[in-house]
C-alpha positions in Angstrom: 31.5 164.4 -116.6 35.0 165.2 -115.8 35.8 168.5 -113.9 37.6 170.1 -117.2 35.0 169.3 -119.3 32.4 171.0 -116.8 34.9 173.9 -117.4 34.9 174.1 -121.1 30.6 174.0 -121.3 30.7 176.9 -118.7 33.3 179.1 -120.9 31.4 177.8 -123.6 27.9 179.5 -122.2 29.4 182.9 -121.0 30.8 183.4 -123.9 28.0 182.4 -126.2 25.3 184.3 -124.1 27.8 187.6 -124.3 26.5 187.2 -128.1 23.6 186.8 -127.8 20.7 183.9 -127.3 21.5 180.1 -127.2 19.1 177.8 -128.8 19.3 174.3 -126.9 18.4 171.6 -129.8 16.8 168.3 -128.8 17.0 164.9 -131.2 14.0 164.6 -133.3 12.6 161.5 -131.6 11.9 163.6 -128.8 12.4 161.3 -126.0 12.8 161.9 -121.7 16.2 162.2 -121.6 16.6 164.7 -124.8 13.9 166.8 -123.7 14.3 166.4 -119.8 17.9 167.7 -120.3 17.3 170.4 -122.3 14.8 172.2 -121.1 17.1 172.1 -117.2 19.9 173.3 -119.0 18.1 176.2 -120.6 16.6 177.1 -117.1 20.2 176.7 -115.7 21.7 179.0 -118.0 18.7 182.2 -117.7 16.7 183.9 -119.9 19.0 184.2 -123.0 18.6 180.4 -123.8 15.4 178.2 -124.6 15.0 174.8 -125.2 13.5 173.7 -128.9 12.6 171.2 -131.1 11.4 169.1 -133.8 9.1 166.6 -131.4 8.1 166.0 -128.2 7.6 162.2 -127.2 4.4 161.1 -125.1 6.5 160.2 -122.0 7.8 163.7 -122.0 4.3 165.3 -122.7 3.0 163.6 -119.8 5.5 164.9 -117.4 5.4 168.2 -118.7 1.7 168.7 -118.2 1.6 170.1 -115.4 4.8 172.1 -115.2 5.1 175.8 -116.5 8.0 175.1 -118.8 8.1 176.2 -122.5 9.6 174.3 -125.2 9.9 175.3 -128.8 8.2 173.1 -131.3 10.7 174.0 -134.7 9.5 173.1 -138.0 12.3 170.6 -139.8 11.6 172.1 -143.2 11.7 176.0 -142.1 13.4 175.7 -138.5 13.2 179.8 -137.4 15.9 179.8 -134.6 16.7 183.4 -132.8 18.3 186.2 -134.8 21.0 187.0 -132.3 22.0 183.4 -132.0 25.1 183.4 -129.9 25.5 179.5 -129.9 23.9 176.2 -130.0 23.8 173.3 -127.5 22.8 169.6 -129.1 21.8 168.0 -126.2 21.7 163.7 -126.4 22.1 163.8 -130.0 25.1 161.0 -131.4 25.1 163.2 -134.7 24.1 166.2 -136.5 21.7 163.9 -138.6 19.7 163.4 -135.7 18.6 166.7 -134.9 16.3 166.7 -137.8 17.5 169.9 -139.9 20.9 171.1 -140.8 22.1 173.5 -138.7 23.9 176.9 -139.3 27.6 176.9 -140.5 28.4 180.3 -138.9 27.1 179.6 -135.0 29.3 177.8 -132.4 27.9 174.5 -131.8 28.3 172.7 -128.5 27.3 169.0 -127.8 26.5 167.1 -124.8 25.8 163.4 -125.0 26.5 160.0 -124.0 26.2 158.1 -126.8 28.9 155.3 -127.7 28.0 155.3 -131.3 26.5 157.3 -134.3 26.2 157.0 -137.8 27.6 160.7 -138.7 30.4 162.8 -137.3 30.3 166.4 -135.7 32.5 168.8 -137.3 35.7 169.4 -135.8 35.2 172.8 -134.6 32.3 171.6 -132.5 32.9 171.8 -128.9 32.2 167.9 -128.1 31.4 166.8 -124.5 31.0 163.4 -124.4 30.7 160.6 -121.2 30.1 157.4 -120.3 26.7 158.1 -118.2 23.8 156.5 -118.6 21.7 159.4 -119.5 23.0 162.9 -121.1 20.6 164.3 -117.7 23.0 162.8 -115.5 25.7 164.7 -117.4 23.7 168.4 -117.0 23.4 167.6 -113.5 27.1 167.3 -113.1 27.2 170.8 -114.9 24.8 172.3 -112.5 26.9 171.0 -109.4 30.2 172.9 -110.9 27.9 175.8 -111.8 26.4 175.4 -108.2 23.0 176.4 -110.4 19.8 176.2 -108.4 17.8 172.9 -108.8 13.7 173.8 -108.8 11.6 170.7 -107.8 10.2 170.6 -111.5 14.0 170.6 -113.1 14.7 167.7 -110.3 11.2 165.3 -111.8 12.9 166.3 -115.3 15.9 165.0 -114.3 15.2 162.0 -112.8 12.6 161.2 -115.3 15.3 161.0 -118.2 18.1 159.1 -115.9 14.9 156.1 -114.9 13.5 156.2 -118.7 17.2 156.3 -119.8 18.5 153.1 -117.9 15.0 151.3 -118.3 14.0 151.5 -114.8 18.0 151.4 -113.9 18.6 147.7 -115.5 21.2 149.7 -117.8 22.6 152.0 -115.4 26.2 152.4 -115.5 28.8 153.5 -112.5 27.4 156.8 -111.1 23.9 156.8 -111.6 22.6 156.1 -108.1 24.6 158.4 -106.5 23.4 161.4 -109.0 19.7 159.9 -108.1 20.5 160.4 -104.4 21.9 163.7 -104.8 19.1 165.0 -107.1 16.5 163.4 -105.2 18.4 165.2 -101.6 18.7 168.4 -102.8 15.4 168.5 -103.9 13.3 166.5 -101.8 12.1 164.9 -105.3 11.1 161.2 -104.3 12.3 159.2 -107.4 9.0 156.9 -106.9 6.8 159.4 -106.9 8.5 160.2 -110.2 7.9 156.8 -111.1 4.6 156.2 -110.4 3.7 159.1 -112.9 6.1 157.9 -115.2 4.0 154.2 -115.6 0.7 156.0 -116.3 0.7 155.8 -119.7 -2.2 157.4 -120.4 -3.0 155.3 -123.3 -6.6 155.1 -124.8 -8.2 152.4 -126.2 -7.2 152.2 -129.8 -3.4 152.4 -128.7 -3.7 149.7 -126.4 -5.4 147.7 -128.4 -2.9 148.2 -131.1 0.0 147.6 -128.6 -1.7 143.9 -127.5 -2.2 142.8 -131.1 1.9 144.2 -132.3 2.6 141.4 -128.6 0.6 138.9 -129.9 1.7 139.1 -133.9 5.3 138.8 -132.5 7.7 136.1 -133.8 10.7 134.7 -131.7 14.3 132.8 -132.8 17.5 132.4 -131.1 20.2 133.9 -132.9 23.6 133.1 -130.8 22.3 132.0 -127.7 19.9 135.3 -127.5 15.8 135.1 -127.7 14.7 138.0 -130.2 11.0 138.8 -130.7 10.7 140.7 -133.8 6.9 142.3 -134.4 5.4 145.3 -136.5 3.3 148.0 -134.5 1.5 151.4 -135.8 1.8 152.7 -132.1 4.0 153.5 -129.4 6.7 150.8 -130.5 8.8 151.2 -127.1 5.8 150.1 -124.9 5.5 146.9 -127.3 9.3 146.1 -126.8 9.4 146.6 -122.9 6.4 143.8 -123.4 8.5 141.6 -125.6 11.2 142.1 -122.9 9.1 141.8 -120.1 7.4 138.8 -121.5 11.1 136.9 -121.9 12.5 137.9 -125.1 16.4 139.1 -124.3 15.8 141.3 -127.5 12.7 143.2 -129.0 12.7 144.8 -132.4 10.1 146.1 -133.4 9.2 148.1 -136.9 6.7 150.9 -137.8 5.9 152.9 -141.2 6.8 156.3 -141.0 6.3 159.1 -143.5 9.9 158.7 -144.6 9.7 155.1 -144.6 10.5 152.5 -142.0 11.5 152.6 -138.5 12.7 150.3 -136.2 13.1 150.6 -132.2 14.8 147.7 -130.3 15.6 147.2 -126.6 17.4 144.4 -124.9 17.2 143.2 -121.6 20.3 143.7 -118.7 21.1 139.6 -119.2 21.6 140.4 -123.1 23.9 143.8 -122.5 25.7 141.4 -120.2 26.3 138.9 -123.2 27.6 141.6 -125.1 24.7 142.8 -127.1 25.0 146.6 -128.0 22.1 147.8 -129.8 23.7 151.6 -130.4 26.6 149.8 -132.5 23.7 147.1 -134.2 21.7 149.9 -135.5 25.4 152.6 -136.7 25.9 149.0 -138.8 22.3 148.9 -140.2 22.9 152.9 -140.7 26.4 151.8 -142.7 24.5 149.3 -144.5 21.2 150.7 -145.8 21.5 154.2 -145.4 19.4 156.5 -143.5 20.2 157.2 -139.6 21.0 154.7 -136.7 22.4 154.2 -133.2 21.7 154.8 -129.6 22.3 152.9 -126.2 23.3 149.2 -125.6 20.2 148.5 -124.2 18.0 150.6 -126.3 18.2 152.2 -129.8 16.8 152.7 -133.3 17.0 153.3 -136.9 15.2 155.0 -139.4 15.5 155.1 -143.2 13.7 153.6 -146.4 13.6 150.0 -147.0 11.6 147.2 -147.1 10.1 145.8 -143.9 11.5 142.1 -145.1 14.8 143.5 -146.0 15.1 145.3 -142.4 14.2 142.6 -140.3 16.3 140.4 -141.9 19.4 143.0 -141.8 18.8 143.8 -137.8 18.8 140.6 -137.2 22.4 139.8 -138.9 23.7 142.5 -137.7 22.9 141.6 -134.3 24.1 138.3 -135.2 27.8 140.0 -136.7 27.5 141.9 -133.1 27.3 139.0 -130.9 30.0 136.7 -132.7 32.6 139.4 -132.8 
């Protein structure tokens, strides 16, 4: 994040907390770097801002257990945000439709993300600081350094939890990464493999990881352009079943799950497939642009959600990957 636009989020905050308090909106999927990032950036900024949202993922449960942090769960069909609102960050969040609710007209919105594609445009008058990071955490860190804000051990695990969940263990990490790692890791003392190492206990129980063995082995595989894609159906944590795929060859994993609004499907690509130009962020904006409901996300890892028939989605993910790769 460039030095300028470090400037313009901290005018943005003074003047937003002179108002009153700043609600810090995650996505509603909930994930590390979404939740990791804004609950640091609420601590950063005092007592006038807290972090809240729709959902909290599992990753981001786990981590949190044992840390004294409070995050608001908000209720998409009644969200009650502060009275005295003075602002709103949207932290990770490629478009207002991801958030989950539609926001207030009358508050300043600011946005911080990474994201090279969405499905839906902010509104002009939103400040919009965007960057080419791997994670939106590495971004709040950069803040922090300009702010010279004081990084506590827990804030540090946060951080370096989203950037390694973010960059799939640092396979997608672009320029910059490692050295935020090293500075995070040195001013706090944080050892990112201790971070790790509580990162890869999933904590699943038996049910789940029975489910997550028979989505694996239910999984189909074709070439399309020169790249293996497993496609497969799972009813439980569908991001473990495509680091499987991945892990277990494919170059691309989609894989699908009914949800109460209909379908949704997560895919991830290996480093060798971003390097053959697969971007799965612009794959699912086309799907978004093609069936409706809401799409995008990173290169190596992204989703869409919307309602549509499971045939009718693979079969659309699939050319648009296909459209992807030949242009």
């Amino acid at each position: 994040m460039i030095e300028s636009d470090c400037s313009n989020l901290s005018d943005w905050v003074d003047s937003a907390t002179q108002k009153g308090a700043v609600a810090v909106l995650t996505h509603k999927n909930g994930d590390m770097d979404t939740i990791g990032s804004a609950l640091v950036i609420a601590e950063a900024i005092g007592p006038k801002a807290r972090a809240c949202g729709t959902n909290i993922g599992s990753l981001a449960k786990r981590m949190l257990s044992d840390m004294d942090y409070s995050f608001h769960i908000l209720d998409p069909n009644r969200p009650v945000l502060p009275r005295s609102l003075g602002g709103i960050i949207v932290v990770d969040s490629a478009s207002p439709d991801q958030v989950g609710f539609d926001l207030p007209n009358s508050v300043p919105i600011c946005v911080i993300d990474h994201h090279s594609s969405s499905s839906e445009k902010w509104s002009e008058d939103t400040l919009l600081i965007k960057d080419n990071s791997s994670s939106t955490a590495e971004m709040i860190w950069e803040w922090m350094k300009h702010r010279s804000s004081e990084l506590s051990d827990n804030a540090a695990v946060l951080l370096l939890a989203a950037i390694i969940s973010d960059t799939g263990r640092f396979k997608h990490a672009r320029p910059g990464c490692y050295r935020r790692v090293e500075e995070i890791s040195e001013t706090s003392g944080v050892d990112p493999v201790d971070v790790i190492e509580k990162m890869e206990n999933e904590g699943l129980n038996y049910s789940q990881r029975m489910g997550v063995l028979k989505a694996v082995g239910n999984s189909t595989s074709q070439d399309v352009a020169g790249v293996i894609v497993a496609t497969t159906k799972a009813s439980t944590h569908e991001g473990v079943v495509a680091h499987a795929l991945i892990g277990a060859g494919a170059h691309v994993a989609f894989v699908q799950k009914k949800i109460p609004e209909g379908m949704r499907i997560t895919g991830r690509a290996s480093r060798t497939a971003t390097n053959l130009g697969v971007n799965l962020g612009v794959v699912m904006t086309n799907l978004a642009n093609k069936l409706g409901g809401e799409g995008g996300g990173h290169p190596g890892a992204a989703g869409w959600s919307g309602n549509v028939h499971p045939v009718e989605l693979e079969s659309s993910v699939l050319a648009a990957l296909s459209t992807e790769l030949m242009n």
